[in-house]
N, C-alpha and C positions, 0 to 999 in steps of 0.2 A: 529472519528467524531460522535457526540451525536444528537441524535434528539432534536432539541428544542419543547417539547409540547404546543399546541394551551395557554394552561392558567400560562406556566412559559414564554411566550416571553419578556411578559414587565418589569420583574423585570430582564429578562436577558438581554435586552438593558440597562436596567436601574445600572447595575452594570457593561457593558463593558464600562459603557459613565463616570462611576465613577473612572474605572480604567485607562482610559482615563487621564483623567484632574490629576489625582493624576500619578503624574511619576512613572513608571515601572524603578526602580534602581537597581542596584547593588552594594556593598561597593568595590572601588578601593583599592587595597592596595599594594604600591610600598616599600617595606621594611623598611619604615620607621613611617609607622605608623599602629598602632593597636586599637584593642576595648576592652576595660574593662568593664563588667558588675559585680553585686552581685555573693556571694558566694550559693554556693549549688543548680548550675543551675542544675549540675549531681551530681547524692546523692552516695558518694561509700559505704553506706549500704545497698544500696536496686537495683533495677530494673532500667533500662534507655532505651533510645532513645536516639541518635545526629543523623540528618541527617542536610547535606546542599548539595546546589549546588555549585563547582567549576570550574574555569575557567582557569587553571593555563599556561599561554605562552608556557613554555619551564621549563627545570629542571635548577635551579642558575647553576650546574654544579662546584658549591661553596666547595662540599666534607663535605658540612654541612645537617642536617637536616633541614627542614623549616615547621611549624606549622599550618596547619589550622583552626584547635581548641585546647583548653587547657585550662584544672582549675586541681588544686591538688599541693601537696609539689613538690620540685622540688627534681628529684630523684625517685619520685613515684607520680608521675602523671600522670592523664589521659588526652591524647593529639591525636589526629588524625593528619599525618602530611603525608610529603615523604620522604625521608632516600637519601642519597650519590649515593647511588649504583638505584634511580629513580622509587624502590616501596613504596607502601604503609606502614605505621608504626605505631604502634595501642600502646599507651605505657600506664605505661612501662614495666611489665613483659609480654606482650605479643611480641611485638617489631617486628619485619620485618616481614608481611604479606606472601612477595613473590608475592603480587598480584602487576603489573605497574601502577604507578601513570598513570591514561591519561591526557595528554596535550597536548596546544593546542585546548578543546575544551569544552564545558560548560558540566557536568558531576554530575552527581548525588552518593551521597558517602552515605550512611547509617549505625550506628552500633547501633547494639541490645546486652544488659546485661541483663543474666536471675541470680540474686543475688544469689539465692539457689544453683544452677549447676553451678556456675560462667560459663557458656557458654558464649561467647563472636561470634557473629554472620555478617559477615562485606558483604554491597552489593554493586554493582555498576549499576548505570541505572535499579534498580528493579532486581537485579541479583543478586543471592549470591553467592557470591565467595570465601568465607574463613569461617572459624570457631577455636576457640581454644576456653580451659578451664584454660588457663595461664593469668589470668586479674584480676588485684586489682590494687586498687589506696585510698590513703591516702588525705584528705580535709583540705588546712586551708590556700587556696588562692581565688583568685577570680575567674570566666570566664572569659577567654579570646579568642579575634578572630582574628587570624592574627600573632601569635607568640606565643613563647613557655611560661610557668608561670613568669618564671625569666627574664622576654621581650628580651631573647635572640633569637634565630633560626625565624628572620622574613619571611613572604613569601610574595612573588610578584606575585599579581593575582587580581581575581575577586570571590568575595562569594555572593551567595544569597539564600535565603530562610532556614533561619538556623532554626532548630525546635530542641526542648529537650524535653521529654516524660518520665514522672512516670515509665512507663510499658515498656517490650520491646514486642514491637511491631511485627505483625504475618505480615507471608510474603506478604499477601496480602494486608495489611494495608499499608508497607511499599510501595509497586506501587500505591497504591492510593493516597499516599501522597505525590509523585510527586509533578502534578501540581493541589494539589486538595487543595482546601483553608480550614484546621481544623474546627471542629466545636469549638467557642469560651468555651462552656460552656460547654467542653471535661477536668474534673479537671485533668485530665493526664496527659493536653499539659501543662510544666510549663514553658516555652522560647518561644518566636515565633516573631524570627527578619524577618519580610519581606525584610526590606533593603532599603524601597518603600519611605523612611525621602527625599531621593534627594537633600539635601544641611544640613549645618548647621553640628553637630558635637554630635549630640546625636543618636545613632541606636534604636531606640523605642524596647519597647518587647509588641509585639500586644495582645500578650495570658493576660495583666493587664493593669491596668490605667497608663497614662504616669506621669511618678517620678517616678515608683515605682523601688525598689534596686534591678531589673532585666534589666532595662535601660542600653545600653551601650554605654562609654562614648568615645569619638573618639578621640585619642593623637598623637601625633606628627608631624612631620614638615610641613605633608602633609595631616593634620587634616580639617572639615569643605570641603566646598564645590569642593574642588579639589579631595577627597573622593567617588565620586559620578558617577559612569554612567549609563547610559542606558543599560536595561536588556529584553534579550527576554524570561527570565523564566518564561512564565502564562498560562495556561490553554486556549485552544481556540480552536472553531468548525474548525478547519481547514484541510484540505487536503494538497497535494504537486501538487505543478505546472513544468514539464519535461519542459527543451527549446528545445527539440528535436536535442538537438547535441552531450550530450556525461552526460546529467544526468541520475543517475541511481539510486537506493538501492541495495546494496548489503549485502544477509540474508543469514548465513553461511547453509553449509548442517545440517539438524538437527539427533540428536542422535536416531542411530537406523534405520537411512534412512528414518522415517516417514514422509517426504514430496513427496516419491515415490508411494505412495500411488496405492502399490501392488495389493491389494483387492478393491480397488475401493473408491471414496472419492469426494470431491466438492471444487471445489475453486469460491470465487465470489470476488466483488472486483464492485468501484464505477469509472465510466472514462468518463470523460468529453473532446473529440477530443478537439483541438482547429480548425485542419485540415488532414483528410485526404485526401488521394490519392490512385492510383492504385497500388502503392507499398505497401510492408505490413509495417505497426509499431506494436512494442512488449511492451503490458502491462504487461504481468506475464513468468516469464520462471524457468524452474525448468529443467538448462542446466550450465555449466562450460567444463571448461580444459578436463572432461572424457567423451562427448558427452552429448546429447539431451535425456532428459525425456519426457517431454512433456514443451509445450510453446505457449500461448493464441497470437494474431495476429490480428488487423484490418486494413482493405481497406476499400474504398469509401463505398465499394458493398458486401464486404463480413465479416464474421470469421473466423480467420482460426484457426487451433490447428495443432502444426509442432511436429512428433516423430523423426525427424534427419534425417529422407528420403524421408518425402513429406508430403505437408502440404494440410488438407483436412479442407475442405471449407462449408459453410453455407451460403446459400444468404441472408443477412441483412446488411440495410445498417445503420450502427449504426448513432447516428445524430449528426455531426461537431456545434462547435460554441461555443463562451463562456460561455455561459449560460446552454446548454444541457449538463446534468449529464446524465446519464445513466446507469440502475446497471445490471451488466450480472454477471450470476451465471454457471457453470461447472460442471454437477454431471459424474463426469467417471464412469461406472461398473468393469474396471479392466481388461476387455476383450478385444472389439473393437467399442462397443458404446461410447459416448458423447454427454447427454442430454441438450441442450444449453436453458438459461431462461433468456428473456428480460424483465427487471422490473418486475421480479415475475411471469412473464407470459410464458407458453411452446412456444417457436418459432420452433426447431428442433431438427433434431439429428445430430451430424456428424459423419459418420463410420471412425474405424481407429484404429489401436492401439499404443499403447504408448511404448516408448522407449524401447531399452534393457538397456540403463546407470542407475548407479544404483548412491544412497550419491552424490546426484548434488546439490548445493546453490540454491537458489532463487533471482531471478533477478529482479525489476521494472521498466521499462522504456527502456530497450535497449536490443539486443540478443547477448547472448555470446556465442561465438563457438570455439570448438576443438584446433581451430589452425586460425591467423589470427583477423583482428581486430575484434572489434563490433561492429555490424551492425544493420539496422532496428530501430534506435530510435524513438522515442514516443514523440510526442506535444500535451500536452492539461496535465489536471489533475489526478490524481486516487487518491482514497482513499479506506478508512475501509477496506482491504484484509484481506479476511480470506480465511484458510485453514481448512478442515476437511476430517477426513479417514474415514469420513464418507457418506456415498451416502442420501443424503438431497430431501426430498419432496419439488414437489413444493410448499404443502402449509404452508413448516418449512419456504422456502425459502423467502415466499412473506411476513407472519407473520414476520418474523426482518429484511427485507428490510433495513426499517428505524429507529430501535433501534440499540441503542450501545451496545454488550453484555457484559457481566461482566469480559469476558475470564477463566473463570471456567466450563463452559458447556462443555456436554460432548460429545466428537470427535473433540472438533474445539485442531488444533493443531497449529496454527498461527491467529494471528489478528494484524493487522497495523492499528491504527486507526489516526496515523497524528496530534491528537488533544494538541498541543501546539505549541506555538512561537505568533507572531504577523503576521496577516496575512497583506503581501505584506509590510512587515515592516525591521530592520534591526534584521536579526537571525541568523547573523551570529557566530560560532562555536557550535550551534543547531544539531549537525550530526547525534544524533543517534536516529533510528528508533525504538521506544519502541512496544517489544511484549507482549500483553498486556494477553496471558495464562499463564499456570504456569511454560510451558518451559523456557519460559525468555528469548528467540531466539533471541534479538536484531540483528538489520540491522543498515547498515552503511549508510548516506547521501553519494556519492559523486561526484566530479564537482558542486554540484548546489550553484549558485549565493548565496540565502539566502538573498536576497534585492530586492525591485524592485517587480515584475508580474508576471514574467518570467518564474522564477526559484528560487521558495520558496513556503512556505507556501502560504498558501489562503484561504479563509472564503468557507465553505462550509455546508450548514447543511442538513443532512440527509432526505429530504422530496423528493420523487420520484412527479414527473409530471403526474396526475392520467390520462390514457387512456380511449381515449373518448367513447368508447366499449369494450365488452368482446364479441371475435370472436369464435365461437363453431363449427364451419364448415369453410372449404376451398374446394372447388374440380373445379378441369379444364379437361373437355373431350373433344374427337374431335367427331363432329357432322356433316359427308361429309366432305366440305373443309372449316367448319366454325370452332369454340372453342367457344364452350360454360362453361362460370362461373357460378359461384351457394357458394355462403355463407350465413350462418345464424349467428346471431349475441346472444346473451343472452339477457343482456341488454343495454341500451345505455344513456348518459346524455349529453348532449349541442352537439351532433355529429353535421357535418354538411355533409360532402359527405365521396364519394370513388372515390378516384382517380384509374384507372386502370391501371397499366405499364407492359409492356413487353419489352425483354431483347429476341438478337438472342444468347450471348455468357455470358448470366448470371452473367454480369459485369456491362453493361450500356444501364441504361433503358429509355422507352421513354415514355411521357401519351398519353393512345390512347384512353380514354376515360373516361367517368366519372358517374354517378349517387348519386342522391340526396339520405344523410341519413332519417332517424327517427326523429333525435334530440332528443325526449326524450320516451325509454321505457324501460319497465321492463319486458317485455314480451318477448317471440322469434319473431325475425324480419327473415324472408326469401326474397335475394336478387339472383339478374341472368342479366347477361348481354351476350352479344353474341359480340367476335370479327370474323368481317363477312368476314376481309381476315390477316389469317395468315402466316406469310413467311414458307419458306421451312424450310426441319431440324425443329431442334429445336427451340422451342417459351417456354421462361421462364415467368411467369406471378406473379403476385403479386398486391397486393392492399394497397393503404396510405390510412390509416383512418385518417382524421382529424376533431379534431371539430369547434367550432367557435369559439375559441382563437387563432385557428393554432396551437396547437399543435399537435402534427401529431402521428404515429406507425406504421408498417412494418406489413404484415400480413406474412405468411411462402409461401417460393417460390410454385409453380408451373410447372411444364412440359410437354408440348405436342409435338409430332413429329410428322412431316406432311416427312416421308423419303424419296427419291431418290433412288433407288437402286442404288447401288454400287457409292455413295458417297463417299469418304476418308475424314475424318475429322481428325482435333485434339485437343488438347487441356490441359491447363497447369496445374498441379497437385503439382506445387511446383518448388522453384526455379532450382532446377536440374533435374525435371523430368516432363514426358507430356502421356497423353493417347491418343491411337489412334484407332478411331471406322468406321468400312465401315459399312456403312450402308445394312442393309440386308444382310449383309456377316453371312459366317460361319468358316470356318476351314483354310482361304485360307493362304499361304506362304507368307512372308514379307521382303523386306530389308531396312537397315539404312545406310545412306549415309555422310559425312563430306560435307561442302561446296566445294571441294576440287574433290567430286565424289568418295573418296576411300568407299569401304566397311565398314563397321565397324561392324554389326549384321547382324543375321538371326532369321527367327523364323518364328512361326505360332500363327494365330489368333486362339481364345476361343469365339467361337461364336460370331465374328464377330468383338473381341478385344482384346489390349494389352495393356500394361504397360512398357512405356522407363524412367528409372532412372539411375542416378551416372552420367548425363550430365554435362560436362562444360558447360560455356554460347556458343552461336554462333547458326551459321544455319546450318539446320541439311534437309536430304531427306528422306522421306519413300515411298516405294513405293509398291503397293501390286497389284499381275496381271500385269496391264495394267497403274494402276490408281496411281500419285505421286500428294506429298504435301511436301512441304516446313512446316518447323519448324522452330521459330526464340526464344534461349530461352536465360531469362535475364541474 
C-alpha cells in the first residue's frame, strides 16, 4: 500500500478515473486465435526483456507444447511456452526449464538475455527461478502471442501486460514492473501491449504511435471482440479484506529460519477490525504443523502475543469498524520483552517469551496449530506487513508508518504490501501475495472470494488518523480509599475531553468519568482526577483521548489494588492456562480439582502465586487453606 501525497492526489484520482472508463483487458485466447506483430520485437543480437502476465486454466494435457510468446526461425526460435510434461520452456536450445508452469491463476513470467554471457535469467511473480547460458535464436519471422512462429502449438488462456526491453533488466526492475506502468520515454522499452484495446482486432503497442509495425494484429476464428476480457492486472492502493471464516495467506518458512527472529526483530502490519469480540482473532502468526513461534492476536480489550503455551496480554482496545485502520508495530528483544506501538506511538510492553519452534510459515488472517483445525480467524482488513530482524525505534517506526518502502532497506526481511487488483472488484485468480524484499518470499491467497467486500482486495491508503495528543505521563495511586489520576499531555490540537474507564478484570470497561481537554496546545498540560470509590481488588484504569472529530486513542492501562486479605482469585492467561493469586498470601499449599472433585495437582504458591497450564477446556477447583474458587476455562 503507497502513500498518496497531499500534491499527487489529484492527478491520482485523475488517472484511476482514466483507467476506469478505459477497460482494464486482457487478450482471450482459445486456441484458435493469435497475435501477429513486426519483426525484431526481441533482437537475437543483443540484450532483451519479455515479461507478461498469464492466466493459463489447466495444462491441454494435449502431450503438445503450447506458446505464449514467439518470434524466430522455426527450429531456432525464441518462444516462452509449457512443454507436455506442464513446465516451463524457454526455447530452443535452452528448452525445459524444470520450473512448473502455474495454473489456474494469473501469474507473472519474466525472461532476461545478457548478449555478451548469453545468460538467460527466467522469474516468476518477481522471483527467480532458473538460469542457463544455453540461449540463441535465429530472426526472420515475426512476434507472435499466443502460438508458436509456424502458428502451430496454440494456447488456451489469458495474457496481459506483455513488455519487450533493449536491456535485460536487473531484478529489481523486474518486481517493479509488475504492476508499474513504464516510463514511455524509456528508449529500452521497445513492445508494450497493455491488452487495455477491449474490442476490435488490433493489440495496440503503447511504447509508439498506433500503426506503427509493432501493432498486433488479431487472427482467427475467435478474432475481434470475443478476444477480449476483463483483467485484474493493475496497480492499486489496496489492502486485503479476511471474511473471518477460513481466509488466509499463506508465507512459506523463509531460508535460514529468518522469520524466527532469534536475536530480536519487529513485525508491524496495518488492521482494520471490522469486529471484534472477547475471543481472540489472528492477524500475524509465525506457527504451522511444528508448533508456535510466536503469533500477534486481538480481543475487544486487548493484545495478545501467543508462544504455544499462553498467551500474554496488553490492555488496548484496538478500534473495530470499517473505516478504523489502525497500525500496530512489534519490536521483540529476543528475550522475554515485547514493545507494543499504536500508530507510532509507545502503548506497552508485553512480558513473555517466544516459542522454542523453530522454520515455521507465516500465516495472515487465521492460527494454525500443531494438530487440528484452524482456528481464531480474523474480520476486517490488514495490509503493508512487514517483517524485520531487526529491533526498530520508535522513531524509525512512526517515520514510515505511512510510506511504502522500497523493500531494499536494511533488516526488513518481509513486506506484503497488497498493492494490486481492483479493489472490491473481480480478481479473481489474483493469489499471490508479492514480497516485495529481495528474498522474493511470496505468499499464497487462499479461500478468499476475490469479488465482492468481503473477501478481496480494497482501497486502502496509507494515512494514519492523527492523535488528538501526545500523552507523556500516565500514573494511578491509591490515596486512602480513593485513586487518584495524574497525566500530562505534550501537546495537543482540536482535543476535546478524557473519558475515564475502569475495568475490575481488565476486559470490560466502564466511563466513570470525564474531564474537559485543552483543545489546543503546544505546551505541557498537567491533568488529575480522583475516583472517590474504587471497588475492591483490582481496578484497571485507562483514559479515551478524543478530539472533536471523535476520533478517539487508548492511553496505557493502569492498576490499583484496594486487597482483601486472603482473597483467592483468578484469572485467564490463555486458552489453556489461568493464574491464580491470594491475595496477601505467601508460601501457602494448593490443590486442583476436575468438576468431578478428583485431584488432579498440588503445589505451593510464590508469594502469594501460581501458574495452571496444559488445561483442557472445562471447570476446574482450587483450593488453597480454607479458601476455593471455581475456574471455568474455554
Amino acid at each position: 500500500m503507497r502513500k498518496i501525497y497531499p500534491f499527487l492526489l489529484l492527478s491520482s484520482c485523475l488517472f484511476l478515473t482514466k483507467h476506469t472508463l478505459a477497460q482494464n483487458s486482457a487478450l482471450n485466447l482459445t486456441g484458435s486465435n493469435y497475435v501477429t506483430a513486426g519483426e525484431d520485437v526481441i533482437n537475437p543480437n543483443g540484450d532483451f526483456t519479455m515479461e507478461l502476465w498469464a492466466n493459463i486454466p489447466q495444462a491441454m494435457n494435449d502431450g503438445n507444447t503450447h506458446q505464449l510468446v514467439s518470434e524466430g526461425s522455426f527450429g531456432t526460435a525464441f518462444y516462452i511456452g509449457y512443454g507436455a510434461d506442464g513446465t516451463i520452456q524457454v526455447g530452443d536450445f535452452w528448452g525445459p526449464t524444470g520450473i512448473p508452469m502455474p495454473f489456474g491463476q494469473w501469474a507473472h513470467i519474466a525472461l532476461t538475455y545478457t548478449y555478451a554471457t548469453s545468460l538467460t535469467t527466467l522469474y516468476i511473480n518477481g522471483k527467480q527461478v532458473a538460469s542457463s547460458t544455453s540461449f540463441a535464436f535465429t530472426d526472420d519471422q515475426p512476434f507472435r502471442i499466443g502460438v508458436q512462429t509456424d502458428l502451430s502449438q496454440p494456447l488456451t488462456g489469458r495474457i496481459d501486460e506483455v513488455k519487450a526491453w533493449s536491456t535485460p533488466r536487473t531484478p529489481s526492475q523486474v518486481k517493479a514492473d509488475m504492476f508499474g506502468v513504464p516510463a514511455f520515454n524509456d528508449n529500452a522499452l521497445v513492445a508494450y501491449y497493455k491488452m487495455d484495446d477491449g474490442g476490435g482486432t488490433l493489440a495496440t503497442n503503447s511504447a509508439g504511435t498506433t500503426g506503427n509495425s509493432q501493432d498486433g494484429a488479431i487472427t482467427g476464428d475467435a478474432g475481434g471482440n470475443n478476444s477480449w476480457v476483463a483483467s485484474p492486472i493493475q496497480y492499486g492502493n489496496n489492502g486485503l479484506v479476511f471474511d473471518g471464516v477460513d481466509d488466509q495467506v499463506n508465507i512459506p518458512a523463509a531460508t535460514g529460519n529468518a522469520y524466527d527472529l532469534a536475536g530480536g526483530g519487529t513485525v508491524e502490519f496495518w488492521v482494520n477490525p471490522t469486529t471484534l469480540t472477547s475471543s481472540w482473532s489472528t492477524i500475524f502468526g509465525n506457527r504451522g504443523a511444528g508448533g508456535v513461534r510466536y503469533s500477534f492476536h486481538l480481543s475487544s480489550t486487548q493484545i495478545g502475543l501467543d508462544n504455544g503455551t499462553t498467551i500474554n496480554t496488553l490492555d488496548y482496545a484496538v478500534p473495530a469498524g470499517t473505516t478504523n485502520w489502525t497500525h500496530l508495530a512489534f519490536v521483540m528483544d529476543g528475550v522475554n520483552t515485547t514493545t507494543v506501538y499504536v500508530n507510532g506511538i509507545l502503548q506497552g510492553t508485553i512480558t513473555g517469551t517466544m516459542g522454542s519452534s523453530t522454520g515455521q510459515p507465516v500465516t495472515l488472517g487465521i492460527a494454525k496449530n500443531t494438530s487440528g483445525a484452524d482456528d481464531r480467524p480474523f474480520t476486517g482488513g490488514i495490509d503493508e506487513v512487514r517483517i524485520w530482524n531487526t529491533q526498530r525505534t520508535g522513531s524509525e517506526i512512526l517515520a514510515n508508518r505511512d510510506n511504502t518502502l522500497n523493500g531494499t532497506e536494511s533488516g526488513l526481511i518481509g513486506q506484503f504490501s497488497f498493492d494490486q487488483g481492483i479493489s472490491n472488484g473481480n480478481d479473481q485468480g489474483l493469489t499471490t501475495a508479492i514480497d516485495n524484499t529481495t528474498l522474493a518470499n511470496n505468499g499464497t491467497l487462499a479461500n478468499f472470494a476475490l469479488t465482492g467486500t468481503t473477501s478481496n482486495f480494497t482501497l486502502h491508503n496509507l494515512v494514519a488518523v492523527p492523535l488528538p495528543l501526545t500523552l507523556t505521563a500516565f500514573t494511578a495511586n491509591r490515596s486512602g480509599n480513593e485513586t487518584v489520576l495524574q497525566w500530562q499531555t505534550a501537546t495537543e490540537e482540536n482535543t476535546r475531553d478524557f473519558i475515564i474507564e475502569r475495568s475490575s478484570d481488565g476486559k470490560t470497561y466502564t466511563d466513570i468519568g470525564a474531564t474537559a481537554a485543552a483543545g489546543n496546545s503546544s505546551s505541557p498540560r498537567d491533568y488529575a482526577w480522583t475516583d472517590p470509590a474504587p471497588g475492591g481488588d483490582n481496578n484497571f484504569y485507562r483514559l479515551k483521548q478524543v478530539d472533536l472529530d471523535g476520533n478517539f486513542a487508548y492511553s496505557p492501562v493502569r492498576v490499583v489494588s484496594f486487597p482483601s486479605a486472603g482473597k483467592l482469585i483468578w484469572y485467564l492467561t490463555g486458552r489453556s492456562s489461568a493464574g491464580i493469586l491470594l491475595q496477601q498470601g505467601t508460601n501457602e499449599n494448593w490443590s486442583l480439582f476436575d468438576a468431578g472433585g478428583r485431584l488432579l495437582r498440588t503445589g505451593q504458591l510464590s508469594n502469594g502465586r501460581t501458574q495452571l497450564s496444559q488445561l483442557p477446556p472445562g471447570i476446574y477447583f482450587v483450593r488453597v487453606a480454607t479458601n476455593t474458587i471455581s475456574i471455568a476455562l474455554p
